[in-house]
C-alpha positions in Angstrom: 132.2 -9.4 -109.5 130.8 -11.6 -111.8 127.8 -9.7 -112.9 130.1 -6.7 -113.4 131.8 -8.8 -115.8 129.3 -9.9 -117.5 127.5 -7.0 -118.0 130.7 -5.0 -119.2 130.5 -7.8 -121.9 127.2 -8.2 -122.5 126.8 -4.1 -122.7 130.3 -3.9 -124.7 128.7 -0.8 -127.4 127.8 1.6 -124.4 131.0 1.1 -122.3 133.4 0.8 -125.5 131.7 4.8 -125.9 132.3 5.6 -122.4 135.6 4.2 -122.9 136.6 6.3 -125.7 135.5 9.3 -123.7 137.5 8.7 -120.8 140.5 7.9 -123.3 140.1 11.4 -124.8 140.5 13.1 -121.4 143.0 11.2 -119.6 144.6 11.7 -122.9 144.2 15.5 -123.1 145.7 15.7 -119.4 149.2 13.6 -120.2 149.6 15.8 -123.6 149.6 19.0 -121.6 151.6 17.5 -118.5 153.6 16.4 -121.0 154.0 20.0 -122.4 154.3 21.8 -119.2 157.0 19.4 -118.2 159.2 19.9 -121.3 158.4 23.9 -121.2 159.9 23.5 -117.8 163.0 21.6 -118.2 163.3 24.0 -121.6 163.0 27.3 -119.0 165.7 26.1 -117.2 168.1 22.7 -118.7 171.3 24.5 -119.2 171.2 25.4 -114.8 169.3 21.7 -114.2 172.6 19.9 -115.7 175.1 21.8 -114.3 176.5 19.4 -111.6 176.3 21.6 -108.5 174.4 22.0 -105.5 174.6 25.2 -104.4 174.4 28.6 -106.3 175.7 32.4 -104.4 173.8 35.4 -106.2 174.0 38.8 -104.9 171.6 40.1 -102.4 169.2 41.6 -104.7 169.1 39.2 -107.5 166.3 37.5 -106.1 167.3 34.4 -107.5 167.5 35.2 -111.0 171.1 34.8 -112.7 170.7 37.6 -114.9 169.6 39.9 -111.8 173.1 39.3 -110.2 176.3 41.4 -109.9 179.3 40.1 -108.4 182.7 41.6 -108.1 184.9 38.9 -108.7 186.8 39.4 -105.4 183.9 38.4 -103.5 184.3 34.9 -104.7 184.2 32.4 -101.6 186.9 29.4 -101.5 186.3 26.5 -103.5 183.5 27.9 -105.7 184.1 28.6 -109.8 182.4 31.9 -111.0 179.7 31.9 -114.0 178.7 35.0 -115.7 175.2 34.9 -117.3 173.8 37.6 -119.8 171.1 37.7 -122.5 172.7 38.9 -126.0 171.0 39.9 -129.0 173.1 38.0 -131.9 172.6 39.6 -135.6 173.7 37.0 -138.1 175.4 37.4 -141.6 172.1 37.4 -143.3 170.6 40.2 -140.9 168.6 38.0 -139.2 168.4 38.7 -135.1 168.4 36.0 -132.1 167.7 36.3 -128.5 170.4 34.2 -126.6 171.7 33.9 -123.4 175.6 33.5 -122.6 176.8 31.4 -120.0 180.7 32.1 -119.6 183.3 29.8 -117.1 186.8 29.7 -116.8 188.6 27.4 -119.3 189.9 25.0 -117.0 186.0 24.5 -115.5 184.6 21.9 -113.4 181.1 22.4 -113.9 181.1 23.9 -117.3 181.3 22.2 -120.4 184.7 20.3 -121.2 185.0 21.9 -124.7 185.9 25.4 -123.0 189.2 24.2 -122.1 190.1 24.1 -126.1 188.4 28.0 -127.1 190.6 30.9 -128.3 189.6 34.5 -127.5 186.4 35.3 -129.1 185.7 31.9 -129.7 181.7 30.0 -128.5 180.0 27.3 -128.5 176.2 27.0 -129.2 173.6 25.0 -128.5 173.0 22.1 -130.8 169.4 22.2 -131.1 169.9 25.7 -132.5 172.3 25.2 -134.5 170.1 22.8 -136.5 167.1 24.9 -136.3 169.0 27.7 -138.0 171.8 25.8 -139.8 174.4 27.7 -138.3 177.5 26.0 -138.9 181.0 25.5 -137.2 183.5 28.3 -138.6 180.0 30.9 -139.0 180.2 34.4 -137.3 177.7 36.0 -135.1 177.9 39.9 -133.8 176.4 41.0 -130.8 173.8 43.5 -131.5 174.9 46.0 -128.8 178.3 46.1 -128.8 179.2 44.8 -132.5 181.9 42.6 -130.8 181.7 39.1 -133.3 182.2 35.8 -131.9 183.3 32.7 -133.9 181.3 29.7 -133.5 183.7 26.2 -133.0 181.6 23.5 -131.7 178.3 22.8 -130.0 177.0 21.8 -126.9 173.8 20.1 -125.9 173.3 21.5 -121.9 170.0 22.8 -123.3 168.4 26.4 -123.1 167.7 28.9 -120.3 164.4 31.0 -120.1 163.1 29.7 -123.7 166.4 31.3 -125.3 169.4 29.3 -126.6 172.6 29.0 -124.8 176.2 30.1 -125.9 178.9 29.1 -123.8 182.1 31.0 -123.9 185.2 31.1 -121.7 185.5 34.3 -119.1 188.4 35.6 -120.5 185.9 36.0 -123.7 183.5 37.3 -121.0 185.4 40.3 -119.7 186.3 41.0 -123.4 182.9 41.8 -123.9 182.0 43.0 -120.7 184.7 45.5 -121.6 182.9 47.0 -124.6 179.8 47.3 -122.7 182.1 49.3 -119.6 181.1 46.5 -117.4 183.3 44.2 -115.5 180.9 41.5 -113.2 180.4 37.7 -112.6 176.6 36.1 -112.3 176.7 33.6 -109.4 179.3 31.3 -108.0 179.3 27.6 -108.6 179.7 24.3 -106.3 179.1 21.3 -105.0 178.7 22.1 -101.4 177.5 23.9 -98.6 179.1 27.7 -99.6 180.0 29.9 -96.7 179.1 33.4 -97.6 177.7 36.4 -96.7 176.1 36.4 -100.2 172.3 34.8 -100.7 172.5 31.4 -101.8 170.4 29.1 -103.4 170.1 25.4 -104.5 169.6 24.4 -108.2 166.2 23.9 -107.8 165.6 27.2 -106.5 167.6 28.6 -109.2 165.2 27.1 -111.6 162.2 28.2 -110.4 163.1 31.6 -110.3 164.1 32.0 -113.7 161.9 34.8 -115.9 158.6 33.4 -116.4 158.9 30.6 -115.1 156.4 30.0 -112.2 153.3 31.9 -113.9 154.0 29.1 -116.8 154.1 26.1 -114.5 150.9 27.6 -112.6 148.5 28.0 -115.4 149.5 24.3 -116.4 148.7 23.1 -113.0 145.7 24.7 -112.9 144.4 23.4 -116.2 145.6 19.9 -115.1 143.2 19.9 -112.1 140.9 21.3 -114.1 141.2 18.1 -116.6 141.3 16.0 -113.8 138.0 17.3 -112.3 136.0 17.5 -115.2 137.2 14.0 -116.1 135.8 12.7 -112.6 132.6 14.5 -112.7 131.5 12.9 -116.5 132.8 9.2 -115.4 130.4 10.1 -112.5 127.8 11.5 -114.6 127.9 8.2 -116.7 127.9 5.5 -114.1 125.0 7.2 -112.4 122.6 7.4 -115.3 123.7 3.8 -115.8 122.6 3.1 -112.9 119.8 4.8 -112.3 118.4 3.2 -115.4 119.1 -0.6 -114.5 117.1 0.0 -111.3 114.0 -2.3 -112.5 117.0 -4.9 -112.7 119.0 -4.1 -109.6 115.5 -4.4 -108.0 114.9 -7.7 -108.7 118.5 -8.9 -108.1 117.5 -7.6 -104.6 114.3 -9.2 -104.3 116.3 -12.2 -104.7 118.7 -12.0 -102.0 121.6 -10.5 -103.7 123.5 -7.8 -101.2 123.9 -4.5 -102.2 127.6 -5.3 -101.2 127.2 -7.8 -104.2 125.8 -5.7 -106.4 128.1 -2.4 -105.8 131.4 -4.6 -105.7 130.3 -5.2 -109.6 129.6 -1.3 -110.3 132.9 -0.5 -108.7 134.7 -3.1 -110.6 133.2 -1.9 -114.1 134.8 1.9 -112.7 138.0 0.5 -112.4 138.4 -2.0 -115.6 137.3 0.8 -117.4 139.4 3.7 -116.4 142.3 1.5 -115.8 142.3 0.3 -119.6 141.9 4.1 -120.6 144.6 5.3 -118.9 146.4 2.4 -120.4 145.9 3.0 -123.8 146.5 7.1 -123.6 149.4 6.3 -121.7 151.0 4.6 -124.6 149.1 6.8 -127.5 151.1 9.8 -125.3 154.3 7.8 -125.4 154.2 6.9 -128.9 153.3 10.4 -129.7 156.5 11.7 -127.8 158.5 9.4 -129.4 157.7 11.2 -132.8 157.3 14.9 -131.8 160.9 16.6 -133.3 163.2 17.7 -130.6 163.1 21.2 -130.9 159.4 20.9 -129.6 159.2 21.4 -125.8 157.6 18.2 -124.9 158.8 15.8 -122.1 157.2 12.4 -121.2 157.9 11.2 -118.0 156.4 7.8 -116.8 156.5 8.9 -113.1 154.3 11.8 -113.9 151.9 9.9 -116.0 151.3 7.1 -113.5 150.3 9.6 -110.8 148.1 11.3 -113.3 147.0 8.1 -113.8 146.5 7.3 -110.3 144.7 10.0 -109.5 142.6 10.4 -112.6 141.7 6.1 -111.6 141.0 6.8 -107.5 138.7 10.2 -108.4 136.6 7.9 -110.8 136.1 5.2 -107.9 134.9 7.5 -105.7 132.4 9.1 -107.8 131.3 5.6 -108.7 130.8 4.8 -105.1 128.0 7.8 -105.6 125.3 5.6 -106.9 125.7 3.1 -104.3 124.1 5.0 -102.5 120.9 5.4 -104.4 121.2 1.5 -104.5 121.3 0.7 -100.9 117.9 2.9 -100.0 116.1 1.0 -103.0 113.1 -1.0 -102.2 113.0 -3.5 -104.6 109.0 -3.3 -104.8 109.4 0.3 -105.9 111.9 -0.7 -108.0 109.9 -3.2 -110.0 106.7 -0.9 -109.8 105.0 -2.8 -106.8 102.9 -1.7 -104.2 104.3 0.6 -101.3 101.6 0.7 -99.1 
């Protein structure tokens, strides 16, 4: 252990390089985890804070909200019905947005409080996009369809569903507009518990992963993660056994003098570890800090849980591949080693 420390001292220029390289990666994989997490609570935050367990679709919807049609006679006991629909708003200015309305009764238990207090006609929107476009409270927005206007009263902040912003409205609002479009259906029903249905039922977490796009996101993020990860291993591998290769005059002689291979690989591993550890250290906090000054309406989400098994895995990959060497070391003949006779 000892010699390892010394020699990450003694050598500090080559391993402070190595250092920064491994910083760079372990880096470059917490950025995008952090991006695919925050793409997927943005896919899907106005369904992941809605307080229920349990979600009844029709038959066919496959687990998409906007896939379902429900009558609302079908609705099972102790359940509250949600329509969900993507509108096209066109603003004063002539400008067009892709939203998605989410519409419970007034007196909701899931739903945002605010409902209770809307008039016919009346929405909320979401916050974030209320600042990104500066709509304001009092503003108009028409639906581009059915040129039914809605007057916006107050914002929300239960996030967005499938990238879009949300607009909450009451279902008496609903079935006005529902009207104009000769429709007359309900998304899902809402609740806590087990429901007892004939109707296909979900949990929340399935009902996030199904929404549009979401799964083909999360995948190619996954796969670039590993991908990160793997790379990452092989050029800390790469490094520490050129290292070693080139020390094996030394490593020769420290044999020929009665230290153990044990000895001497404890020291190799320990330099692996000291120096991915403090890497992952420092992009862990370079991520957070970065995080911390992203603006919100950028789909980014750091989550210490995620980046300590990132971490983890990034630190245990590297120990193995430094364990690689170890093996050179152990068949070394510390004659050959130090360019002595063989025979």
């Amino acid at each position: 252990m000892k010699m390892g420390w010394r020699e990450l001292i003694r050598m500090k220029r080559r391993f402070a390089l190595m250092a920064v390289v491994t910083t760079l990666i372990v880096l470059l994989i917490l950025m995008i985890s952090g991006l695919a997490d925050g793409l997927a609570y943005d896919n899907g935050a106005v369904v992941r804070n809605l307080p229920v367990e349990q979600v009844a679709l029709s038959q066919d919807a496959e687990g998409q909200l906007t896939r379902s049609f429900l009558k609302s006679t079908d609705q099972p006991d102790g359940t509250e019905a949600l329509g969900v629909q993507s509108m096209v708003l066109e603003k004063k200015n002539g400008t067009k947005d892709d939203v998605t309305v989410f519409a419970s009764p007034a007196d909701t238990v899931y739903g945002p409080r605010k409902l209770a207090d809307l008039q016919p006609g009346q929405v909320l929107v979401d916050t974030e996009y209320a600042k990104q476009t500066g709509t304001k409270i009092g503003d108009t927005i028409t639906d581009f369809r059915t040129k039914t206007t809605f007057e916006i009263v107050g914002t929300v902040s239960d996030g967005r569903y499938s990238h879009a912003p949300v607009l909450w409205t009451t279902l008496e609002t609903w079935d006005m507009w529902q009207d104009k479009m000769k429709t007359n259906y309900v998304s899902a029903f809402l609740s806590r518990d087990s429901i007892q249905t004939d109707l296909a039922t979900y949990t929340k977490k399935q009902v996030v992963e199904q929404v549009p796009g979401y799964a083909a996101e999360q995948n190619s993020f996954q796969m670039m993660r590993i991908a990160l990860v793997l790379i990452g291993s092989l050029i800390l591998t790469a490094f520490f056994y050129i290292l070693t290769m080139q020390k094996m005059k030394q490593l020769g002689i420290l044999k020929a003098i009665g230290i153990r291979t044990r000895t001497i690989g404890k020291g190799l591993v320990l330099q692996v570890f000291v120096l991915t550890a403090a890497s992952f250290l420092i992009s862990l906090l370079v991520t957070w800090t970065i995080s911390q000054l992203l603006p919100g309406d950028l789909p980014f989400r750091f989550e210490w849980v995620t980046g300590f098994g990132y971490g983890g895995l990034i630190i245990v990959t590297a120990l193995i591949g430094g364990l690689i060497p170890l093996r050179a070391l152990r068949k070394l003949e510390p004659a050959e080693a130090m360019g002595g006779l063989t025979g």
